[in-house]
N, C-alpha and C positions, 0 to 999 in steps of 0.2 A: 587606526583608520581601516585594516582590515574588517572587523567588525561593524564598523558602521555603515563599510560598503556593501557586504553580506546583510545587512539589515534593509540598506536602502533598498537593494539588488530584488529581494524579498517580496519588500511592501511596492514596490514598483509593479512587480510584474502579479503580484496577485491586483491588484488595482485595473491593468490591462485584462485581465484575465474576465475578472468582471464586470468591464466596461464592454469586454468584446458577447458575454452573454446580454446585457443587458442593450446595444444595439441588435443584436439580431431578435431577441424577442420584438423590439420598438416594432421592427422593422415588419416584421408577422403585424404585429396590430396596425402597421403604416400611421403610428405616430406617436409622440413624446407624450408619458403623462407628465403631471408636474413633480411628482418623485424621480421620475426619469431627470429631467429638469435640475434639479439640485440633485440627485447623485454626479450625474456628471462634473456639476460647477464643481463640488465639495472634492473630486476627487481630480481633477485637474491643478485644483487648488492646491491642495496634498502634494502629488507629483513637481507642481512648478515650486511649491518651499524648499522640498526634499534636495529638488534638483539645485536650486540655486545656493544650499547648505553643500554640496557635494561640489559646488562649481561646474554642473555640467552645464553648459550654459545652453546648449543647444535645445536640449530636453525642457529647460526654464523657460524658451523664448515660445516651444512649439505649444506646450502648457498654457503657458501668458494667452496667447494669442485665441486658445479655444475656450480660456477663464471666460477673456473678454466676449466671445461671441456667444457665449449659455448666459452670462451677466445683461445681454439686449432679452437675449429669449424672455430669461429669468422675470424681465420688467415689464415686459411686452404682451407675453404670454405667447402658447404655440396659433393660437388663431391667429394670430398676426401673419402668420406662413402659411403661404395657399400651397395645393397640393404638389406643384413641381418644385417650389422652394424643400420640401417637407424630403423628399425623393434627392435631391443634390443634398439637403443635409446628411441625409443616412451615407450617401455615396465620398461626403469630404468628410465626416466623420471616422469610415471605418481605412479613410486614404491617412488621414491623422494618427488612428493608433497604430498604424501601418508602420510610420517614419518613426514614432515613438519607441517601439518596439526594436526597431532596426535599429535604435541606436543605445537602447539596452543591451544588443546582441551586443554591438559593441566593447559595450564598457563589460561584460563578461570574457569576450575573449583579448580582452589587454589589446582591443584597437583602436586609435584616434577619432575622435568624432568628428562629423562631418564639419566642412568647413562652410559651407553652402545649403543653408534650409528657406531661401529664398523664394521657392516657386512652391513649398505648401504654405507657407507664409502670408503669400502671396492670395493663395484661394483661400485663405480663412478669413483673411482681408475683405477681397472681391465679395464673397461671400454675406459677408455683413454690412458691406456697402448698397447690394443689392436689396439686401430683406429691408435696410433700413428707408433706403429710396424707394420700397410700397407703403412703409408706415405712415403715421397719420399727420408728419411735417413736420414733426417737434425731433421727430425719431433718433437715429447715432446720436446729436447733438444733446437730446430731454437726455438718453442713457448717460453718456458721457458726463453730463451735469447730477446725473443721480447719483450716479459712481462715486465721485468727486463728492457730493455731499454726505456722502456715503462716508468718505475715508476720510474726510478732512473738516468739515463742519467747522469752518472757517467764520469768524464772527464779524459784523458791521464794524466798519472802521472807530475808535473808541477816539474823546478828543485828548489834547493833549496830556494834560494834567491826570489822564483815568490811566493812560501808560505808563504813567513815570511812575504812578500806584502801583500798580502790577508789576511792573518794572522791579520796582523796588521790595515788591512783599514776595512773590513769588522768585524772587533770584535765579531768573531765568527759565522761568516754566512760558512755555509755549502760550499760544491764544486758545478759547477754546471756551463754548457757552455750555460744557460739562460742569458741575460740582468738585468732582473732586477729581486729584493728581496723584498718582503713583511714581514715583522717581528712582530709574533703577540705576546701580552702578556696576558695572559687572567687574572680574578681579582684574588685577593689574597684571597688564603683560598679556592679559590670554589672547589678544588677537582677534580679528575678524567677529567685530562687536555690534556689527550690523549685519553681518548672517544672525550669529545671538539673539538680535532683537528680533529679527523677523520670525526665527523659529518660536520666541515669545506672541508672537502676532499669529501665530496659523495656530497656535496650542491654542488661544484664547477663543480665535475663529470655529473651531473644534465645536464648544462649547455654547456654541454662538452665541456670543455676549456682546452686546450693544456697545462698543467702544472708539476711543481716536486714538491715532500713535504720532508723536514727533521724536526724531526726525519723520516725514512721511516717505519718505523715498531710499528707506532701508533696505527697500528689497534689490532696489537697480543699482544704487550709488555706494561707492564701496567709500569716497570721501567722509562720507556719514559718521564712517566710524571716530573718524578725529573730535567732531561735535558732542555723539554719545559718548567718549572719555572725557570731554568737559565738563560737558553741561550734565549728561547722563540721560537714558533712553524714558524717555513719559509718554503714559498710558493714561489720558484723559476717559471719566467714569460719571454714570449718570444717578448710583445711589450705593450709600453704606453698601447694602444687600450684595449689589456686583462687583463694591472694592472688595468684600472676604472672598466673594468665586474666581476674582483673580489672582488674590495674593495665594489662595490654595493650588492656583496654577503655577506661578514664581518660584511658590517655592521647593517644586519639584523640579527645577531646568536647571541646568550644570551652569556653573561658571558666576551665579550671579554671588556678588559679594556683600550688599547692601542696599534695602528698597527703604523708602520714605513714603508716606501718607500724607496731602496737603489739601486744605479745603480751597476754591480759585476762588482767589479773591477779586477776581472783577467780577463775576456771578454776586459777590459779597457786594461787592463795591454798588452795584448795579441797582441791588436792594437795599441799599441806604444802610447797611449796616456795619459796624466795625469790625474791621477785617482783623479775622483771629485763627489766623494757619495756625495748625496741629502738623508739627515734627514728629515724627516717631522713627527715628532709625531705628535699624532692621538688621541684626546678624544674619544670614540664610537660612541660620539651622533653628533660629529661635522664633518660638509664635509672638503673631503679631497681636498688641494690646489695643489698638486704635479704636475709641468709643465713637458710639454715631452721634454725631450732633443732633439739636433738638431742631426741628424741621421749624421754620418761617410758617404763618398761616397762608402765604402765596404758594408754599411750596407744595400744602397739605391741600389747597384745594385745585391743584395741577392735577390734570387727568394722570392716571399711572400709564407707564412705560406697557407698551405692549410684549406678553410673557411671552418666553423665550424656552427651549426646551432645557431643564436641569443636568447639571453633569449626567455627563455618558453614564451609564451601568457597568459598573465593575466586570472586567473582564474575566470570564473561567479559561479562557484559551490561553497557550502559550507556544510559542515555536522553540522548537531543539532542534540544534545541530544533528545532521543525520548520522555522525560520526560518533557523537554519542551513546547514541540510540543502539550501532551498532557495537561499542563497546559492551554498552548494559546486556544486549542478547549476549554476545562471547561471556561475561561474566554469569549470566543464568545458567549460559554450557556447561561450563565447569562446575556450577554448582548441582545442576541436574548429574554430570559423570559423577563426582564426588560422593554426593548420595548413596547413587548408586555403589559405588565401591566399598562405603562403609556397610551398608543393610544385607551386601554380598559378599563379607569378607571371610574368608577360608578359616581363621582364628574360630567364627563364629558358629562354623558348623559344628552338628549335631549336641548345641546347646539350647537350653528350655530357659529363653530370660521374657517373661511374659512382658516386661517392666520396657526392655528394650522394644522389642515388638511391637509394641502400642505405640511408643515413642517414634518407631521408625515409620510405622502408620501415616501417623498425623506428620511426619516431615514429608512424607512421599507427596499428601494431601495439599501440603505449602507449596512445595517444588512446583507441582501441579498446576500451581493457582497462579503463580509467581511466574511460570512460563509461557503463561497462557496470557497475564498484565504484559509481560516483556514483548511477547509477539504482537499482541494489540496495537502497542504504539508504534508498531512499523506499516502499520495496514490504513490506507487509505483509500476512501471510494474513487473507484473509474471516471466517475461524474466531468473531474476537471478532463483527463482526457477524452472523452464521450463530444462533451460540451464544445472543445476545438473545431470537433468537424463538423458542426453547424456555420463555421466560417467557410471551409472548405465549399461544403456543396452550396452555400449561398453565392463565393465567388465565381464558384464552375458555373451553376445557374444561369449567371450575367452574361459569360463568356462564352459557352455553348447553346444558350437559349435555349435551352431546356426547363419544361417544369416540372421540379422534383420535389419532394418532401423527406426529411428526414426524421426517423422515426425512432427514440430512444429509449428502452426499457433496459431497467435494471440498474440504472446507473449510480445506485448507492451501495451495489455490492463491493467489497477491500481486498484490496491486495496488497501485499509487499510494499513498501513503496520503492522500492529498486526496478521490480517488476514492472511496477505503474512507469516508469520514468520509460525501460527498455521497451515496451508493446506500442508507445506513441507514435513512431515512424512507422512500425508496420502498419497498423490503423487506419494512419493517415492514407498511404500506399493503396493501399484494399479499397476501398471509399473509393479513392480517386477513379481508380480503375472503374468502378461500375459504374460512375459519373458517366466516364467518356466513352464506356463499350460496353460498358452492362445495359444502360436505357438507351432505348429507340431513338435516333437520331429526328425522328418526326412522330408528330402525334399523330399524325393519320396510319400511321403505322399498327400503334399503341391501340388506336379504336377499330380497327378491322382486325386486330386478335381479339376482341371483347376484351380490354382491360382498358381502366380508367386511364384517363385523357395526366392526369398527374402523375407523374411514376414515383416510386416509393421506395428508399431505400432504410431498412432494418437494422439497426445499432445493440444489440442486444449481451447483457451478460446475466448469469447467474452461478450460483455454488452448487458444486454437487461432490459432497463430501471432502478431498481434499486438494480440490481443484477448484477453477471455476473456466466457465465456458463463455465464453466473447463468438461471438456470430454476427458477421456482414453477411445480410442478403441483399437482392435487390429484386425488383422482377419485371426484367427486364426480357432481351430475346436473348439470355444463355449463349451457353456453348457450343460449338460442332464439333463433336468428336472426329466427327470424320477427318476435320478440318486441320485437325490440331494434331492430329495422325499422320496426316499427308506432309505436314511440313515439320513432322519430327521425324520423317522418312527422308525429305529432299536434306535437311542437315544429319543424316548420317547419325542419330541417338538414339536409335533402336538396338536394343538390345537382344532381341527373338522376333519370329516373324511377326507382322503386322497383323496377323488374322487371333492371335492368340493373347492380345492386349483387351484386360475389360476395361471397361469403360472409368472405375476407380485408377487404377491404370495409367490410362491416357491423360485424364485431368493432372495426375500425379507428373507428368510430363513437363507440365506448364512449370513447374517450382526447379528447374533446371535450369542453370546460366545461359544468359544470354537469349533462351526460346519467348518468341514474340507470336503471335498470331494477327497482329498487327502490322499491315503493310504500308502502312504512310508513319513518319517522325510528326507526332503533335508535338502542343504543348503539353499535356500531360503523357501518362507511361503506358503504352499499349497492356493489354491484358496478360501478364505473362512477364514483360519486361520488368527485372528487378525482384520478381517474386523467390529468385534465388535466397537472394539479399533478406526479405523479408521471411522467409523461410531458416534462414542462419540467426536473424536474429531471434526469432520465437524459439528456437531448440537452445538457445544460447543462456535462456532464463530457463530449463527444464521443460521448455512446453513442445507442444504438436501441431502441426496446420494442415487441414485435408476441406478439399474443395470436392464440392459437389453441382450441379449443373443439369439441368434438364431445359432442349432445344426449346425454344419457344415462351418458358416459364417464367427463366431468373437463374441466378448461381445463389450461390452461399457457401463463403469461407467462415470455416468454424477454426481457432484457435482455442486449445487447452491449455492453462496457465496454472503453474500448482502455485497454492495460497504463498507460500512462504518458503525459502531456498534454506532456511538454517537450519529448520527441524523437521524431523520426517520419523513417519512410520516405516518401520525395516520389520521384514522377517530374517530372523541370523541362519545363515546354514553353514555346514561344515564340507572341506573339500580334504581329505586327509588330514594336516596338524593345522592347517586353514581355517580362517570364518570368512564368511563372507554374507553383506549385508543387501536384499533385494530388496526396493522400496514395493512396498504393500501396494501401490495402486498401479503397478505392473503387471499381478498378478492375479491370474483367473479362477490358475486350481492348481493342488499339488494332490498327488497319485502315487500309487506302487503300480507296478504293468508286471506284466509278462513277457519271457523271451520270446513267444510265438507271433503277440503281437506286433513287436518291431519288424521293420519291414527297409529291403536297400532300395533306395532312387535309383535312376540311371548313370548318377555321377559317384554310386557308391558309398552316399551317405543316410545315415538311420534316419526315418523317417517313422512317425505313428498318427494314426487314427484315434481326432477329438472330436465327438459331433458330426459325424460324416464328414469332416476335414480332415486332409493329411499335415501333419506340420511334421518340421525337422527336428531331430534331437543333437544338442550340443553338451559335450561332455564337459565341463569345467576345467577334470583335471588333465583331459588331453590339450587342450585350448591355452593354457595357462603351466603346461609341464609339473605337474603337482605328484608326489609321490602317495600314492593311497593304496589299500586293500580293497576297497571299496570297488569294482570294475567291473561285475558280474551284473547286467541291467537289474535284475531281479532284489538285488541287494539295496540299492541305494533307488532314491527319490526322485522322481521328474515332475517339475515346475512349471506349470503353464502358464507364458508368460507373454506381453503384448507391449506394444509400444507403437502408436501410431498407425502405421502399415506392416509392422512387422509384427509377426507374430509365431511364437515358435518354443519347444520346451528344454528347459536344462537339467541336465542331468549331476545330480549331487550326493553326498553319502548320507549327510541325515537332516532334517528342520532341527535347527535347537530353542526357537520358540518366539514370536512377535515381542519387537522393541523399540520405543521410540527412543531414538538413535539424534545423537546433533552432529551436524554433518560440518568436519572440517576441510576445509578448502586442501588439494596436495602444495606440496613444496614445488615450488618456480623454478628449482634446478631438476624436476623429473621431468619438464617439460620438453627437457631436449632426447627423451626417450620414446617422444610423442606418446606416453602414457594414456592422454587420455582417449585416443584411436583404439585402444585396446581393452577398453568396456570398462573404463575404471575411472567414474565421475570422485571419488571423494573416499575419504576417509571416516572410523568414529573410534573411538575410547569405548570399551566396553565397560563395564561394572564391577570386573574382575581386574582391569588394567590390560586387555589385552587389546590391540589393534584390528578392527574389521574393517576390509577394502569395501566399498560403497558399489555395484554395478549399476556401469548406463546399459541399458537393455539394448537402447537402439543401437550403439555404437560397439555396442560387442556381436551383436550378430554379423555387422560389417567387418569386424575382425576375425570374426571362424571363417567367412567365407573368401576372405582377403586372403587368406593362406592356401589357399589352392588355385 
């Protein structure tokens, strides 16, 4: 059951996912085409089988209810809906995958569904009550009889003597002015034999094959099942051609035990011919033999069945467990250290095996290629999160009466999908913000700065070598430094006087607990509010977030996100009998100096000149109590290194030379040493077997200066 919850859990919510892109586009063109139209029915359909096989019943009844009102559209067509009908759909619609949703959240955090879905129930009701009471008089009622002709194609009362036929030849097969009958028995004991059938009935729907099912009322009545363990579940068919696309459906479904193939013989009976059912039981696992009968001249000169689209196209996708996924990368780890320790082993120096060599070549070559596939399948485009906050600024839109556009570039670039999962809340956060304070509260505002009457907010990501960059702007009326200055003065978080903050600086303010610039409690998060939070969580996956802002223009929050947390490029350095691993895109430059060059601050720490900038130097083995020879500046190496806002050099005894490094997570018992406060993100396995400590750049300069 776990498994099929995690599958249902899955297919559910990618389903919402793009039911909710495919209403907001409608909603841009301000109306349904007719693919809009049957995606939706097709995927409600989906939803309310899935849910009603899961017993959620809540999710089957909310499903049901929007089946039936895209089933009027479906008949009707969208011209039937004039343009305020057209505007309340979009608006009960995205109220629908609202409660939908909400009760997916649900059934993922192991909480009870609601007991009460009454009042969306209610408007999907009203809803189709209305449209139908503009229609053309036949309306609910002509649908409701379509429907119904639709599922059940129920035949003219037969006389006596034609049922006792039927009665007697068919042994219990339903009515029905089909050809032919499919008679399924499913195994014994298995239980819930009319969820069984129905999930038979939406696979066949799938396909859309022109069919009837009795019992009919498989999907609601759960009695049903006693009937189908009698009589057994039939699938009334309108030619040879669709009994074999069904029975290739049958005989993929779990549980069934035995199908049968029957021609109906009051269709026989009807044409005056002698009624000659064809039995063919059916093992499940064995194909079926069942020849076509030779067609009647009435039946060859019947108009043919209107064509229907062919089974689906074999699927190339599949979904894996992420758990998996993350094994197979831990297994590439080991096999990338492994390599390495053989092509590097001590045995093997200052020997001439050309034979090896080549060999160890072409494995490096695999390793390569192999790490490169493994990292692959954890990388997913942004897109699905991108695409979220088109709901967003559409609801904010409504609610603030504001006209905004949201504008998304780049949204097929990949990340992690760990990564992808953690950036979603900040995101969301960001956006929000410049909804409700980044654009102008009035468009007359908007047009007497010279800028368009629509304001525009910027969704943007791309790669830039082993990162990639996510950017919200907006251009809106920005920041006041001044502002944001004055009331990080009135709470008391200044750190040096006010005159000597730049303007990087001050914005940098904002990403501080609890600092708001916003004087009223909205519904949404003042500019500032939370941005702690949103700040902890981007450093929490390796990345960086620095706001920028000009009065009058617009802001823009840029977050840095590296591709992938397990494998990294390191340069290894040595600190006395130490290595130590610096990730490559920390760093700017490495250098030998001069004693004359270094230079003291006023707090009596070395400082040197990069670029007409002074930056600080941090000793390794002072910072970390390392025994070394190495101590004379002049001897050993400084690393110019950056992270973020900080930027500053380290001082080391030697480079021993770039390596892509797999980064192991440290052990859960150093964490009570608060380890990772002390600039020490992770670990690797060298090539040789030895262990190098990983540096977080950011969090070790907070650790040099922590100590004084």
């Amino acid at each position: 059951m776990d498994n099929m919850l995690e599958m249902y859990l899955y297919e559910t919510n990618t389903l919402l996912e793009q039911l909710d892109e495919l209403l907001i586009e409608a909603e841009k063109n301000k109306d349904f085409t007719t693919n809009d139209v049957n995606e939706i029915f097709r995927s409600m359909h989906t939803i309310k089988g899935s849910s009603a096989m899961m017993e959620f019943s809540t999710l089957m009844e909310i499903a049901h209810h929007i089946e039936d009102l895209f089933f009027y559209i479906r008949e009707n067509g969208m011209d039937s809906l004039d343009e305020s009908h057209k505007n309340d759909l979009f608006n009960l619609m995205f109220q629908s995958t609202d409660a939908l949703r909400s009760e997916v959240e649900k059934i993922e955090n192991d909480e009870p569904l609601s007991t009460n879905i009454d009042p969306i129930v209610a408007n999907i009701n009203s809803f189709l009550e209305k449209i139908s009471a503009t229609g053309d008089g036949s309306s609910e009622n002509a649908a409701a009889d379509a429907k119904t002709e639709e599922n059940t194609g129920v035949i003219p009362p037969a006389d006596e003597h034609k049922i006792a036929v039927i009665n007697q030849e068919l042994a219990g097969c339903p009515e029905s002015e089909m050809p032919y009958f499919i008679r399924i028995h499913f195994e014994q004991g298995s239980g819930m034999e009319h969820l069984r059938a129905f999930m038979i009935v939406t696979a066949l729907k799938d396909i859309e094959l022109e069919f009837e099912f009795y019992p009919e009322d498989v999907e609601t009545n759960g009695d049903s099942s006693e009937s189908i363990v009698e009589n057994g579940f039939h699938i009334a068919l309108s030619s040879q051609a669709d009994v074999e696309k069904a029975l290739h459906i049958i005989k993929e479904q779990n549980s069934v035990e035995t199908y049968e193939v029957f021609e109906n013989a009051l269709v026989k009976h009807e044409q005056q011919k002698t009624p000659a059912p064809v039995s063919t039981p059916n093992n499940h696992n064995e194909p079926q033999q069942t020849s076509a009968p030779e067609e009647s001249p009435a039946q060859k000169s019947a108009p043919a069945p209107a064509a229907h689209n062919s089974a689906p196209v074999k699927q190339s996708l599949i979904s894996v467990n992420l758990s998996k996924l993350d094994s197979l990368v831990a297994i590439v780890g080991e096999i990338v250290i492994t390599e390495s320790m053989v092509t590097s082993s001590p045995d093997l120096q200052n020997l001439k095996l050309d034979n090896f060599t080549k060999s160890a070549r072409q494995l490096r070559k695999l390793t390569d290629d192999l790490q490169d596939i493994a990292m692959s399948l954890r990388m997913v485009p942004v897109s699905g999160t991108f695409q979220k906050m088109n709901r967003i600024v559409r609801d904010m839109k409504k609610k603030l009466n504001k006209d905004v556009r949201l504008t998304i570039v780049g949204e097929n670039t990949e990340v992690d999908k760990t990564i992808v999962d953690s950036i979603g809340d900040p995101i969301m956060h960001i956006v929000r913000n410049s909804m409700d304070h980044g654009i102008e509260e009035h468009v007359e505002d908007r047009i007497t700065a010279g800028k368009d009457p629509q304001g525009e907010i910027v969704l943007s990501a791309a790669h830039t070598g082993s990162e990639v960059i996510i950017s919200i702007s907006d251009d809106g009326q920005g920041m006041d430094p001044e502002k944001i200055l004055a009331k990080a003065e009135r709470n008391g978080i200044l750190t040096k006087p006010a005159s000597e903050y730049s303007q990087k600086e001050i914005l940098a303010l904002l990403m501080l607990p609890g600092f708001s610039t916003n004087e009223e409690v909205t519904e949404f998060s003042g500019r500032g509010v939370g941005m702690d939070v949103v700040k902890k969580n981007v450093e929490s996956v390796g990345g960086t977030i620095t706001i920028t802002s000009e009065l009058g223009k617009g802001s823009c929050t840029t977050l840095k996100i590296p591709l992938t947390m397990a494998i990294a490029d390191g340069m290894e350095v040595s600190v006395g009998k130490s290595m130590f691993t610096i990730p490559i895109a920390n760093i700017r430059q490495s250098f030998k100096t001069q004693r004359e060059e270094v230079i003291l601050d006023a707090s009596g720490n070395e400082i040197i000149k990069c670029l007409d900038e002074f930056y600080p130097i941090i000793r390794v083995h002072e910072l970390y109590n390392i025994e070394t020879e190495v101590t004379d500046i002049e001897d050993g190496i400084l690393i110019w290194v950056e992270a973020a806002d900080k930027s500053y050099c380290l001082f080391v005894d030697d480079l021993l030379g770039e390596q892509q490094v797999v980064v192991k997570p440290l052990p859960s018992f150093l964490s009570n040493f608060n380890i990772k406060n002390s600039g020490i993100s992770g670990c690797t396995i060298l090539g040789d077997g030895n262990i190098s400590l990983i540096l977080d750049i950011r969090s070790l300069y907070a650790a040099f200066y922590n100590q004084y």
